[in-house]
N, C-alpha and C positions, 0 to 999 in steps of 0.2 A: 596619332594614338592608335594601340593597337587592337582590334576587336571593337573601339568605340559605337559602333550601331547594333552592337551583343549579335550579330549574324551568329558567331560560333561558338552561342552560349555563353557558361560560366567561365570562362576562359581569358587569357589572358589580361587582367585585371585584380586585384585583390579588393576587401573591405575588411573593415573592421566590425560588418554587422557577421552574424552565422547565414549560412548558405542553406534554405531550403529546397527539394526540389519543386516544380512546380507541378504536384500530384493531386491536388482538387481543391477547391473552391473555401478550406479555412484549414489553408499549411502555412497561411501568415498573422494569424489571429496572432500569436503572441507578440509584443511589439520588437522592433530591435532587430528582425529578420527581414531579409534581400532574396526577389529570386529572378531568375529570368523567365520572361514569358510574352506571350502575344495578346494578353487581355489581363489585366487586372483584374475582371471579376474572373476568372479563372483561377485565382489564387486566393482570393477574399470575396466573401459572398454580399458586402457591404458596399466594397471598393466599384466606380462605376466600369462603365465595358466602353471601352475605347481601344484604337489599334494602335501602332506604332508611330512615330512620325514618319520615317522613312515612306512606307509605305501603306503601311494602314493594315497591313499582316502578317509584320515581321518581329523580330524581337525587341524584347525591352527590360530594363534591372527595374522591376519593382520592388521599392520598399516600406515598411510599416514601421515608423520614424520612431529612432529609439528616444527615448527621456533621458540619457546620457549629453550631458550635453559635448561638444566636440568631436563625438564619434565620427570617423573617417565611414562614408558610402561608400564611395569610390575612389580607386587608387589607379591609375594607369601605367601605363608601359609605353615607354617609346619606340616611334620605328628604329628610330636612329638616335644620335646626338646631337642637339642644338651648338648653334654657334654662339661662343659670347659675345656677345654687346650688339648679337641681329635684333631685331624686335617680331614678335613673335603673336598671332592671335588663338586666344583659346575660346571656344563656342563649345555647346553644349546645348540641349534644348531640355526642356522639364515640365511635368503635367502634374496637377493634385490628381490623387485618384481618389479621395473623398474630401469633400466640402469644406467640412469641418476644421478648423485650425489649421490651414495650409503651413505647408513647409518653409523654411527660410533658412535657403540651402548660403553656402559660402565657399568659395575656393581659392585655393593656398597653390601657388610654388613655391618649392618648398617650406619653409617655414611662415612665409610673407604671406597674409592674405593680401587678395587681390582685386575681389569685389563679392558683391551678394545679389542673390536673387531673390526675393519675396515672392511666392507664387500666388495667382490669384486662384478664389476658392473652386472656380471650374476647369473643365479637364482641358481646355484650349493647351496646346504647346506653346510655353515659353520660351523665346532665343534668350542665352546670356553672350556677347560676345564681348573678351577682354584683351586689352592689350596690356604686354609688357616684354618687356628686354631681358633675355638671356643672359643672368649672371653665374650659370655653373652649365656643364655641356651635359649631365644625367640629373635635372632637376626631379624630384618626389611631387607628381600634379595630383593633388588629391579633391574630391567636392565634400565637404560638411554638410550636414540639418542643425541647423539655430537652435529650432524649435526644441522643446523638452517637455511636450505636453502630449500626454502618453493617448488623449481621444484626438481623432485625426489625424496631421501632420503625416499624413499616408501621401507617396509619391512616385514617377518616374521618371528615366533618366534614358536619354537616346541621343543617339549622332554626335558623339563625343569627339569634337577633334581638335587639334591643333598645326598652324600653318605658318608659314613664313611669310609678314606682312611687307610687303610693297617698300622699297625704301623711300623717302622721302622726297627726293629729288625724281625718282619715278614716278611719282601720284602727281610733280606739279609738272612735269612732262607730262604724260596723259593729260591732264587736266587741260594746258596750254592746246597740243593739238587737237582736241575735242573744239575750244574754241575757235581755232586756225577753220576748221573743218564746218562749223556752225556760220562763221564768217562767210567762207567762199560761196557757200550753197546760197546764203542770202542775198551776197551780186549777183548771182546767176539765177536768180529768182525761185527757185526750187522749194 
């Protein structure tokens, strides 16, 4: 995915929420608006103060969860084009930025959803990670908010990616020499 850890901003991604910029501490009071920034309270004066996942100073898509329900958050852009019928994992990581009515984000290829995440009410990061099989080479990967409850449901969204899982007879290769290898050390007493 491209831009997935928002390093270069508003950029390369779309939504269906409006784009604020991140100019002070209640440009996201109205619900239903996305912005990029390095702290949530930096944008809402309610929202708590946490840093990125990456690194804990870098960017992140905060949003103030709209009451629409199905609104698209996030929309990505590929680097490239998928293979059909590879299998493929999509991760994401995701934080409540306030307490209250956590978000219960959801995400589709293209039309399919694929799994949900219910976030818990603290600002810990959430991992989602899903698998699934490439049945078009320009899928539409988009992440939803459930929720439609206009107090809380406030959230972020960081390290957005997508990768090409392991094929099967690979993991049970690996898998076998890990053994093979756990094996020997044990005759040789190590």
């Amino acid at each position: 995915m491209l831009n997935g850890d928002f390093e270069q901003g508003n950029t390369l991604f779309t939504s269906g929420y409006p784009y604020v910029a991140p100019t002070g501490n209640t440009v996201l009071y109205p619900e239903g608006l996305y912005t990029v920034t390095t702290n949530p309270n930096n944008v809402h004066n309610l929202f708590s103060s946490f840093g990125d996942h990456t690194t804990g100073a870098g960017n992140m898509l905060v949003a103030n969860g709209n009451a629409v329900l199905n609104k698209v958050v996030w929309e990505g852009l590929l680097a490239g084009p998928l293979e059909v019928g590879r299998g493929y994992t999509f991760t994401f990581y995701a934080a409540s930025a306030y307490p209250s009515s956590p978000a219960e984000l959801s995400f589709y290829i293209g039309s399919d959803q694929v799994g949900t995440l219910l976030l818990p009410s603290s600002t810990e990061w959430s991992k989602s990670t899903t698998f699934f099989v490439a049945t078009a080479a320009s899928p539409v990967i988009s992440i939803r908010d459930d929720n439609t409850q206009a107090t809380g449901n406030d959230f972020a969204l960081d390290d957005i990616s997508l990768a090409v899982a392991p094929e099967p007879s690979t993991t049970v290769l690996l898998g076998a020499g890990f053994a093979a290898l756990i094996a020997v050390r044990r005759r040789l007493g190590r």
